[in-house]
Phi, psi and omega in degrees: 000320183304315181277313203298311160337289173301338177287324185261019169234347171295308191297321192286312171323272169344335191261294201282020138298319180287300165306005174259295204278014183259285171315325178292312178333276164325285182327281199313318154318326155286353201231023157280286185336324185275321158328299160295348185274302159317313162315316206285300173336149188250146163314300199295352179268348197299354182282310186282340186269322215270342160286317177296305233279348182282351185262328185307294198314302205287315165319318163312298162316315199277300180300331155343279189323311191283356185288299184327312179285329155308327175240038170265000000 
C-alpha cells in the first residue's frame, strides 16, 4: 500500500509540474509578443505598450517564483 501510495503521488507531482510548466509556458509567450510588440513600438505608443509589457514581465516572474517554491 506504502508504494502504490507513493507511486501515486510520484504521478500526481509529475502531473502538476507539467500544469505549471504549461501555464509558464504561455506566459513566456505572451510576454515574447509583448516584447515584440515593444520593438515594434513608434515613441508615442511606448508608455502603453511599455505598461502591458511591465505587467507581462512581472506575471511571468511571479509564476516562475510559485513554480520554484512548490517544488523545493
Amino acid at each position: 500500500k506504502v508504494a502504490a501510495k507513493a507511486e501515486n503521488a510520484a504521478a500526481d507531482v509529475k502531473l502538476r509540474y507539467a500544469q505549471e510548466l504549461d501555464k509558464l509556458r504561455d506566459k513566456q509567450r505572451i510576454a515574447s509578443e509583448k516584447l515584440k510588440a515593444v520593438e515594434e513600438a513608434g515613441d508615442d505608443a511606448w508608455e502603453k505598450v511599455k505598461a502591458t509589457t511591465d505587467k507581462v514581465v512581472d506575471d511571468l516572474q511571479a509564476g516562475i517564483a510559485h513554480v520554484v517554491s512548490y517544488f523545493k
